[in-house]
C-alpha positions in Angstrom: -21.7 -16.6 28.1 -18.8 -14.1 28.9 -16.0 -16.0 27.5 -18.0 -16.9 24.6 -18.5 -13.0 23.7 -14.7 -12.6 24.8 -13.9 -15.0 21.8 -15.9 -13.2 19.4 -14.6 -9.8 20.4 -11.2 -11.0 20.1 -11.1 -12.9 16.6 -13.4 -9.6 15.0 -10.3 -7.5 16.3 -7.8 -10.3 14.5 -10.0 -10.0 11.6 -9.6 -6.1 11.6 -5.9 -6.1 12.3 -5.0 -8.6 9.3 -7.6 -6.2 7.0 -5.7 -3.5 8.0 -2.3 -4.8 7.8 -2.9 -6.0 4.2 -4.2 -2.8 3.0 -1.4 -1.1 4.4 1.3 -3.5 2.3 -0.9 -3.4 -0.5 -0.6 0.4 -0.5 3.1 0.5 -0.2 3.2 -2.0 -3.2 1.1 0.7 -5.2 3.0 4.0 -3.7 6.2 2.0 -5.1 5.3 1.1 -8.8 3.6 5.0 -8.4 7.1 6.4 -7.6 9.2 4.3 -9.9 6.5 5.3 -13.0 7.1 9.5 -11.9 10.6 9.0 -11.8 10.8 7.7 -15.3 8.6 10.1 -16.4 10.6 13.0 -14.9 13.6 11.3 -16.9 11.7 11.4 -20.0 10.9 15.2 -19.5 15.1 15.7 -18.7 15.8 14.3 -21.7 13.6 16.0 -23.9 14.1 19.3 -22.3 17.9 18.2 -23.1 17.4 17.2 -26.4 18.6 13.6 -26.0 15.6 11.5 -28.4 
């Protein structure tokens, strides 16, 4: 009965792991398209503060 429950501990801690893991690269793939959308925004401000349309 105690290596049964072993196996169950184990692969609910795998399970956990890979959650955590994809959420993790799913959040750098968000923080990415995040940074790239501020950083054209911030051009758009420098060139309308320069006056390039």
């Amino acid at each position: 009965m105690q290596r049964w429950s072993r196996h169950i501990v184990l692969g609910c801690i795998s399970i956990f792991a890979l959650t955590l893991m994809s959420a993790a690269l799913t959040g750098c793939n968000t923080v990415e398209g995040v940074g790239k959308d501020v950083k054209a925004a911030g051009g758009a401000l420098e060139d309308a503060a320069d006056g390039d349309d």
